[in-house]
C-alpha positions in Angstrom: 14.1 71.1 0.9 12.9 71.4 -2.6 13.9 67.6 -3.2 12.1 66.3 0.2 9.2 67.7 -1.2 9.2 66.4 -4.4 10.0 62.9 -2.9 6.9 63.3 -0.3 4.6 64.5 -3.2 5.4 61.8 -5.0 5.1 59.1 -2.2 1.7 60.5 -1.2 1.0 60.3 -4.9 1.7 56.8 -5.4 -0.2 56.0 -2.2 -3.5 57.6 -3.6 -3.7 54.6 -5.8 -5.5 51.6 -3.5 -3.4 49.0 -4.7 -0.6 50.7 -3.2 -1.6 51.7 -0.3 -3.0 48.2 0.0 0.2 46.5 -0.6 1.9 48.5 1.3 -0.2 47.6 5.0 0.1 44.0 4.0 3.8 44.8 3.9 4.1 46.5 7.0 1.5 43.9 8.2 3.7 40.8 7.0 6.8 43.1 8.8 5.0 43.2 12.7 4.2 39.4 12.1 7.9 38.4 11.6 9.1 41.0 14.3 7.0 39.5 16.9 8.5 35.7 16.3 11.6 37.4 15.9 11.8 38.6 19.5 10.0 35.8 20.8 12.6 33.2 19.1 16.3 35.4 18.7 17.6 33.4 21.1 16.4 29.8 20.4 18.5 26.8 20.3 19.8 26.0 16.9 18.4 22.6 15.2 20.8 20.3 13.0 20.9 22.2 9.7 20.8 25.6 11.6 24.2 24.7 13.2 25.5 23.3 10.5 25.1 26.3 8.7 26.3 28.8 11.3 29.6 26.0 12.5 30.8 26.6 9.2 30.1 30.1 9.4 32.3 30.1 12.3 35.2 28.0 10.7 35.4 30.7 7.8 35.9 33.8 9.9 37.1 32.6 13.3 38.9 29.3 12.5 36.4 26.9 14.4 37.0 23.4 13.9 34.4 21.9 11.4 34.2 20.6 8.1 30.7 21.3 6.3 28.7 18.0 4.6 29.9 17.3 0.9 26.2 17.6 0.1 25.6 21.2 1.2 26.3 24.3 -0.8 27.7 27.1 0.6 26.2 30.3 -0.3 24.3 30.8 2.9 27.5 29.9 5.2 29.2 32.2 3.0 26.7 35.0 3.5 26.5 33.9 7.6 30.5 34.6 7.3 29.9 38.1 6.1 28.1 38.6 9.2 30.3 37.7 11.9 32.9 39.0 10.1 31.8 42.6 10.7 31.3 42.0 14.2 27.5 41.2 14.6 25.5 38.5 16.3 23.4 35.3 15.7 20.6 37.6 15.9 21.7 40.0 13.2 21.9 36.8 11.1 18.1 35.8 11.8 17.3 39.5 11.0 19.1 40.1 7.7 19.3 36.8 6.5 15.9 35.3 6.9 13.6 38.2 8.6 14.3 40.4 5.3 14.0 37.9 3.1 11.0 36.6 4.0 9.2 40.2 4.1 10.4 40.3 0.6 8.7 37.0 -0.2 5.8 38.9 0.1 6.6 42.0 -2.0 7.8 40.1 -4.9 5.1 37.4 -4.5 2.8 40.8 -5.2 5.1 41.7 -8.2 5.1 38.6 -9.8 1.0 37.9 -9.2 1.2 41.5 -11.1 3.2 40.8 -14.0 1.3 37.4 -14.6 -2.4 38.6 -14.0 -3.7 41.9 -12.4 -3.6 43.7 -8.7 -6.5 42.0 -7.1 -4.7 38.4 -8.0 -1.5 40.0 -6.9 -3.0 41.5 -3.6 -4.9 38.5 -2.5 -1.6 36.2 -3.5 0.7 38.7 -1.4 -1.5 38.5 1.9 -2.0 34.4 1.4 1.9 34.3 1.4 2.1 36.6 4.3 -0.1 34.7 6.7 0.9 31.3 5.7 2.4 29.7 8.4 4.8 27.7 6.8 6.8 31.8 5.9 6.1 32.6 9.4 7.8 29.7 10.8 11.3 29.3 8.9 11.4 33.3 9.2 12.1 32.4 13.1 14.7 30.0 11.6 18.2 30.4 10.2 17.7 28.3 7.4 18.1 28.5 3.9 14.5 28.3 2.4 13.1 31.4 2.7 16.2 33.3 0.9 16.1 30.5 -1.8 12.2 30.8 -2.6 12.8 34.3 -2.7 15.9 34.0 -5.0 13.3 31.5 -7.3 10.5 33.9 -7.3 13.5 37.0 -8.4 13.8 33.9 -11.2 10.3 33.8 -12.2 9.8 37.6 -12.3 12.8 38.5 -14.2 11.7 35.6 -16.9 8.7 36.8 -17.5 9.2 40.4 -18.0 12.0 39.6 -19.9 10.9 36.7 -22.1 7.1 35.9 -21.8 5.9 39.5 -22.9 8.4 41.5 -22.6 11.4 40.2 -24.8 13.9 42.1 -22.7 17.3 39.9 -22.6 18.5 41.6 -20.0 16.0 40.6 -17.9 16.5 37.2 -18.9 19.9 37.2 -18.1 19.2 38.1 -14.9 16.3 35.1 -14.7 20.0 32.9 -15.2 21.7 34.6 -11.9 18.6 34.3 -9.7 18.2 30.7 -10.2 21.7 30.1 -9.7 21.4 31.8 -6.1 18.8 29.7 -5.3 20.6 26.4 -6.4 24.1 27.7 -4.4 21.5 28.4 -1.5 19.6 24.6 -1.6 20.4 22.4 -5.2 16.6 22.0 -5.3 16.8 25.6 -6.7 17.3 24.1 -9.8 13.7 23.3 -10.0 13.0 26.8 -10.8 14.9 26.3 -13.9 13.6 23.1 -14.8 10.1 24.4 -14.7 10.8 27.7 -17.0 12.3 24.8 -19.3 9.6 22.8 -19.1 7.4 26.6 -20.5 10.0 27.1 -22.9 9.6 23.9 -24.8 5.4 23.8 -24.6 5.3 27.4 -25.5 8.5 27.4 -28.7 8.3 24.4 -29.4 12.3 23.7 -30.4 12.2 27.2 -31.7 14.3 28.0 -28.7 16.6 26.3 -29.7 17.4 29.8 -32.3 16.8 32.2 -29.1 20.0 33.9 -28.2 18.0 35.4 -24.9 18.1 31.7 -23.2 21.3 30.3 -24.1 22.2 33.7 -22.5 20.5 32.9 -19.9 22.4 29.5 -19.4 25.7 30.5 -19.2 25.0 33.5 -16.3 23.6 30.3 -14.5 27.1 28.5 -15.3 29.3 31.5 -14.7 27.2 32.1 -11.3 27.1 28.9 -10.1 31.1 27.7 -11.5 32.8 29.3 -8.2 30.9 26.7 -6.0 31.5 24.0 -8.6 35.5 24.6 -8.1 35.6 25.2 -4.5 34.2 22.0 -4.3 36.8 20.2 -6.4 39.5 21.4 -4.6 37.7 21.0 -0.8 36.0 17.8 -1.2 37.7 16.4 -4.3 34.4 16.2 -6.5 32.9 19.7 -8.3 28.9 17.8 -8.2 29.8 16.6 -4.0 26.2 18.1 -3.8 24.5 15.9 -5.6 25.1 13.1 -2.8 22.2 14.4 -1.4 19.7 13.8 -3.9 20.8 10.7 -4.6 17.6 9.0 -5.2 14.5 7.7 -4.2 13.7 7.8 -0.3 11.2 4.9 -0.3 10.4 2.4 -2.8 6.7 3.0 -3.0 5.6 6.3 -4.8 4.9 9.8 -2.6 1.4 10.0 -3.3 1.2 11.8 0.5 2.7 14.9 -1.6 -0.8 15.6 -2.2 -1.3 16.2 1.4 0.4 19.6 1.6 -1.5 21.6 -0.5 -4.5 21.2 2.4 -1.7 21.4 5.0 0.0 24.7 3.3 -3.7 26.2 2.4 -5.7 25.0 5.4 -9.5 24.4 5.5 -10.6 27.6 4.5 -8.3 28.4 1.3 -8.4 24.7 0.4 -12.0 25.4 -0.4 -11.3 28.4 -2.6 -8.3 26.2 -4.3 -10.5 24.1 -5.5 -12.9 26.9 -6.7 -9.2 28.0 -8.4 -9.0 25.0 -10.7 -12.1 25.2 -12.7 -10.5 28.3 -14.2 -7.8 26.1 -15.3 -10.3 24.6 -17.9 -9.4 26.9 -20.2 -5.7 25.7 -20.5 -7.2 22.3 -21.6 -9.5 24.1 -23.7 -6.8 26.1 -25.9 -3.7 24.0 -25.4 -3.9 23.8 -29.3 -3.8 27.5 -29.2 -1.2 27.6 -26.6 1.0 25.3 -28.7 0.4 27.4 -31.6 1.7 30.4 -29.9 -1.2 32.1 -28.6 -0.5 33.7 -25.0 -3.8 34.0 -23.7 -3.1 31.1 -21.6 0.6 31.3 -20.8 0.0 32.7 -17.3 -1.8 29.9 -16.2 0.4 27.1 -18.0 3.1 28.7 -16.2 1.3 28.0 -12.7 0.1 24.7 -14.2 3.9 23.7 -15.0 4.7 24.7 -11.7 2.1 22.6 -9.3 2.4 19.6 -11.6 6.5 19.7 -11.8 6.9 20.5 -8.1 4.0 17.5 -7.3 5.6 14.7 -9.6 9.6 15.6 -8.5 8.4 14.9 -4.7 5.5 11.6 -5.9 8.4 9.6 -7.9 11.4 10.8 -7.6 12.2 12.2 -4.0 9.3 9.8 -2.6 10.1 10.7 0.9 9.9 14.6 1.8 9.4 17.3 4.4 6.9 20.2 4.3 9.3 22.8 3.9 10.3 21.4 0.4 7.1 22.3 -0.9 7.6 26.1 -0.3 8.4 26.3 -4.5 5.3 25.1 -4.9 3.6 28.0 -2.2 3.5 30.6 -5.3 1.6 28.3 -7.2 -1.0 26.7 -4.7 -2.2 30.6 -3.7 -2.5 31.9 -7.3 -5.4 29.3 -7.7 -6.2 30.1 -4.4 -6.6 33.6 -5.3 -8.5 33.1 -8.8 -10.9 31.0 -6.6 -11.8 33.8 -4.5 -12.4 36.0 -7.3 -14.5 33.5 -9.3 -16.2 33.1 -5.7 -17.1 36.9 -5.5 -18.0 37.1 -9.1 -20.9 34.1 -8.1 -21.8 35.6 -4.8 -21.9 39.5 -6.4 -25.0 38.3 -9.0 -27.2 37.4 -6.2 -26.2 40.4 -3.2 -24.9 43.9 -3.7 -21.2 44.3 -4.2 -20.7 45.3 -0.9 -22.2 42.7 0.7 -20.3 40.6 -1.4 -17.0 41.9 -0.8 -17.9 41.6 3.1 -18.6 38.4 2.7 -15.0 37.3 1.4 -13.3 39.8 3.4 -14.7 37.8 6.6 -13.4 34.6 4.4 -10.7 35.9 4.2 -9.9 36.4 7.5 -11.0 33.5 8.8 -8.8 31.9 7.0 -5.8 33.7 7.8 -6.7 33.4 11.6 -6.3 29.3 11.2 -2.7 30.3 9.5 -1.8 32.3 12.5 -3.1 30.5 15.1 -1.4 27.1 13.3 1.9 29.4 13.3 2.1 30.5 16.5 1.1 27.6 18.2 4.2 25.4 16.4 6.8 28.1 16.6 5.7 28.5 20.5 6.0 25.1 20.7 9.4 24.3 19.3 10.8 27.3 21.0 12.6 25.5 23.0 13.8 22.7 21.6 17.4 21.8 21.7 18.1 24.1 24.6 20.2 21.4 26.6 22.3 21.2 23.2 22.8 25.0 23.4 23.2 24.8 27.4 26.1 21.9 26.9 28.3 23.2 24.0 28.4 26.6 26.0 29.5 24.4 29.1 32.0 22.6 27.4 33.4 25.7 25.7 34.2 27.5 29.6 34.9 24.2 30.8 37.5 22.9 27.9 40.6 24.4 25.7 40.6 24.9 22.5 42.7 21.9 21.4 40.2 19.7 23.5 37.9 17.6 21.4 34.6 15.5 22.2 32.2 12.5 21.0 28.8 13.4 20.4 26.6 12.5 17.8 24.9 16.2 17.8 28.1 17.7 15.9 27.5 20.5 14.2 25.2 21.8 17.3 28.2 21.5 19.8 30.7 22.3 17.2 29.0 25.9 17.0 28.5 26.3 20.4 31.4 24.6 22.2 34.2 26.1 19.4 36.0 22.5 20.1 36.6 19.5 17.3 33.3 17.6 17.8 33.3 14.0 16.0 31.6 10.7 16.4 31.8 6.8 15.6 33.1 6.2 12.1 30.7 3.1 11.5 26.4 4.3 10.7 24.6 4.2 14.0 23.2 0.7 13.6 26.6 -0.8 12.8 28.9 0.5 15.4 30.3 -1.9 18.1 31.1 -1.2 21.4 35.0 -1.8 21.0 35.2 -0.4 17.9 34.0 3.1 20.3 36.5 2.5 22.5 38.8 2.1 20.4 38.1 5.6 18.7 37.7 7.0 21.9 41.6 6.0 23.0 42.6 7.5 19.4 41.3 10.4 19.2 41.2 11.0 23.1 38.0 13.1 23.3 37.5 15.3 26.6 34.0 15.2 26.5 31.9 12.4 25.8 28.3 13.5 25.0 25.1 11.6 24.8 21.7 13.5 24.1 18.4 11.7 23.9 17.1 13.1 21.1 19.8 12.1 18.7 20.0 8.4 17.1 22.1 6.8 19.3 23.0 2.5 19.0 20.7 1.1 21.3 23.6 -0.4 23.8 25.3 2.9 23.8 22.5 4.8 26.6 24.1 1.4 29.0 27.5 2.4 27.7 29.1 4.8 30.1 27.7 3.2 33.3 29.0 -0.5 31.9 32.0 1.5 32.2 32.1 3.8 35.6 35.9 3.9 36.0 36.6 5.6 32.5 33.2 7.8 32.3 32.9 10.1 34.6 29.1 12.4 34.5 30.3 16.2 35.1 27.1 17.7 34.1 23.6 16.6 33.5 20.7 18.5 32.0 17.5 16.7 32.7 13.6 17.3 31.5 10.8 16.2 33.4 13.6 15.3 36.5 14.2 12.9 33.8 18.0 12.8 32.3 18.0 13.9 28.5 21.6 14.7 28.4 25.1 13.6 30.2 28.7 15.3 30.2 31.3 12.6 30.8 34.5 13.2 31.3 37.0 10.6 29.8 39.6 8.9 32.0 42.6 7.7 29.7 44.2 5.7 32.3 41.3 3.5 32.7 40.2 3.6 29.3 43.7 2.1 27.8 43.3 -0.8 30.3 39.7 -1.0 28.9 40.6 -0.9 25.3 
C-alpha cells in the first residue's frame, strides 16, 4: 500500500507541472485519434508493400510460399513473424507494430523538441506531429515508415544528449543502434546518419576524426546492421541486394516538386507560420563563423537546418522521382520551424494585445489548423478504405477453392500470396515485353490453377483480350465486379486444351 502511494504521489506530482500535464492530453489525444482509424480500418485490404511485408511474414512462421524482393530488408517481416508466431492476428500487427509506434512518434518528437530548445517548442512540435495527417494515415497501414521515423528520431535524441551537450558515449552508442533499426526497417534510414555526419563535420571540423564516442558509434551501426548484411549473402547471393532499390535517379530532370510537400505536410495554415519559422534562422547565417568556431549557440538550429536541406537535395537530384511518405524524415524538421513561427508570431501579436488575448488568438490558429489536418486525414483514409478489397476477396477464394500445392498467375503476387497461402508467380519478361506465347508457354510449365487478372495492376495491353481469345483453355470461375463493371476474373486453366494451344 505504502509503495502505491508513493507511486500516485509522485504521478500527481509530476502532473502539477503544465508541461506535463500538457503532454500528456496530447498523448492521450494523439492515442483516441489512431484508435478511431484503427477500428475503422483493422480489417482493410492490404496494398502491395503491405503484403509483401506480411507474405513473408507468413513464409517464416507458417511455411507460405514466397520469396521477399532482393531490395527489401527484413526487420519489419522479422518483427510481423514474431507476431504470428505467438498466435495473434493481422490486427495485433497494426496495433503493436504501427499503432504504438506512431503514438510514440509523438512522445519522442516532444523529447527531442525538449532536449534541442524548451517545452513550448516541444509542446507545439508534439501536437503538429500528432495531427498531421500524413502520422494518421500510415498508422492505419502496416507499413514500415512510422516504426523507422521513430527509430530515426530514437537516433537523433540519443545523439544529442550524448554528444551535442551532453558528452555521454553511451548515449552515442546507442544513437549507432537506432539508426541501424531504421536502415534494417527502410535503407533510407541511413539518412539519419548521413545528416548527424553532415553536424559532425560543420561543428568539429576533422576533429572528429580523434573522437572515440563516434567511431563507437560506427561500429554498433555495423555490428547491428551485419546480421541482415549476411542473411542476405547467403539468401540472395549479394550482402548490399538492398541497394537495387536505390539505384539511381528516377527521372532525368531534377525533383524540384520536392518543394511541394512542405505546404502539402504543413497545409495552409502552418505553412504560414513556417515561413514565420525561417526568419529565426537568420541567425545561423549570422554566426556560422561562430558556429564553425565551436560556439553552440546555434547548433540546435544547424541541426534542423542540416536536416530540411539534406532531406530536400537527396529527393531534388538524386531520387528525382518520390512519394509523400518519404518525406516523413523531414516531418521533425518542417514543424520545429513551424513551431518557432508561432512563438515569434505570439511574441508580435503579445506587444500590441494582452497576453491572453494573444494566446487566444494562436490557440484558435492553432486549431484551425489542425482541423484542415484532420479533416485532410480522414477524408483519404475513408476514402482508400476499401481499396483492394476484390484482391483480399480472391486470394481467400482461391485459398478454400485450391490445395496447397496449387499454384496461380497473377501479377498482384505478394497480395494473393498472403491471402490465398498458394505459389503465386507471373510472366518472366517486364510487362511491356511479354508476348502472348511466351505466356502460354509459362502457363503449360508451371501449370498454374488459377489464372488471375485485376484491373488495377499493370497488365500488357493484349492480355485484358487474352483469356476470351482463348475460351477453351480459360475458364471464368469467379468474378468480382465494381460499378456492375468487371475489375477482377478467376480463370480456371484447362491443360488439355492449353497443350494443343501451346
Amino acid at each position: 500500500m505504502d509503495a502505491n502511494k508513493a507511486l500516485t504521489e509522485k504521478i500527481r506530482l509530476w502532473l502539477r507541472k503544465p508541461a506535463n500535464f500538457y503532454l500528456l492530453a496530447i498523448l492521450i489525444f494523439a492515442f483516441i485519434l489512431r484508435l478511431y482509424y484503427f477500428l475503422l480500418t483493422q480489417d482493410q485490404a492490404l496494398w502491395w508493400d503491405e503484403a509483401e511485408y506480411m507474405a513473408y511474414a507468413k513464409k517464416i512462421v507458417f511455411g507460405t510460399p514466397y520469396d521477399i524482393s532482393p531490395k527489401r530488408v527484413v526487420l519489419f517481416p522479422f518483427l510481423i513473424s514474431l507476431i504470428f508466431r505467438v498466435g495473434l492476428s493481422e490486427q495485433s500487427v497494426r496495433f503493436f507494430l504501427v499503432l504504438v509506434p506512431s503514438v510514440l512518434v509523438v512522445f519522442f518528437t516532444y523529447l527531442l523538441a525538449k532536449e534541442m530548445y524548451s517545452e513550448k517548442i516541444a509542446l507545439l512540435t508534439a501536437f503538429l506531429t500528432a495531427v498531421l495527417w500524413i502520422h494518421l494515415f500510415y498508422s492505419a497501414r502496416v507499413m514500415n515508415d512510422e516504426m523507422s521515423f521513430l527509430f530515426g528520431l530514437l537516433a537523433f535524441y540519443f545523439f544529442w544528449k550524448g554528444y551535442a551537450f551532453g558528452k555521454n558515449n553511451k548515449f552515442v552508442y546507442i544513437s549507432g543502434f537506432f539508426i541501424a533499426l531504421s536502415f534494417l526497417l527502410r535503407p533510407a534510414g541511413i539518412y539519419y546518419g548521413v545528416i548527424i555526419a553532415i553536424f559532425v563535420l560543420i561543428t568539429e571540423n576533422f576533429k572528429f576524426l580523434k573522437k572515440p564516442a563516434l567511431w563507437g558509434m560506427v561500429l554498433v551501426f555495423l555490428l547491428t546492421l551485419s546480421p541482415h548484411l549476411i542473411w542476405s549473402y547467403y539468401h540472395h547471393g549479394d550482402a548490399l541486394a538492398f541497394t537495387g532499390a536505390y539505384g539511381g535517379p528516377g527521372e532525368e530532370n531534377f525533383g524540384w516538386d520536392a518543394f511541394k510537400f512542405i505546404p502539402l505536410y504543413t497545409e495552409k495554415v502552418f505553412l504560414a507560420f513556417f515561413f514565420m519559422g525561417l526568419i529565426t534562422f537568420i541567425t545561423i547565417i549570422l554566426g556560422f563563423d561562430q558556429i564553425l568556431k565551436g560556439s553552440k549557440k546555434y547548433q540546435n538550429d544547424l541541426f534542423i537546418a542540416i536536416s530540411m536541406i539534406f532531406l530536400l537535395g537527396i529527393n531534388i537530384f538524386v531520387l528525382r522521382s518520390f512519394e509523400e511518405r518519404w518525406f516523413m524524415a523531414m516531418s521533425f524538421a518542417i514543424f520545429i520551424i513551424t513551431s518557432k513561427g508561432i512563438m515569434l508570431t505570439f511574441q508580435l501579436i503579445k506587444k500590441y494585445i494582452k497576453e491572453l488575448g494573444a494566446i487566444t488568438i494562436i490557440i484558435i490558429i492553432i486549431f484551425s489548423g489542425a482541423y484542415i489536418q484532420l479533416k485532410h486525414a480522414d477524408q483519404i483514409i475513408k476514402l482508400k478504405v476499401n481499396t483492394y478489397a476484390e484482391i483480399r476477396a480472391a486470394g481467400l477464394w482461391i485459398k478454400d477453392n485450391s490445395n496447397p500445392q496449387d499454384s496461380v498467375w497473377s501479377r498482384s503476387l505478394p497480395q494473393l500470396a498472403y491471402y490465398s497461402e498458394r505459389r503465386v508467380f507471373r510472366e518472366n519478361s517486364s510487362v511491356l515485353d511479354v508476348a502472348e506465347q511466351e505466356l502460354l508457354n509459362q502457363l503449360n510449365e508451371e501449370k498454374p490453377k488459377y489464372f488471375v487478372l485485376y484491373v488495377f495492376e499493370n497488365h500488357a495491353p493484349w492480355m485484358f483480350e487474352f483469356p476470351a481469345k482463348y475460351p477453351e483453355v480459360f475458364v471464368p470461375v469467379q468474378v468480382y465486379t465494381l460499378n456492375n463493371q468487371p475489375i477482377l476474373v478467376i480463370y480456371k486453366i484447362s491443360y488439355n486444351n492449353l497443350q494443343e494451344t501451346a
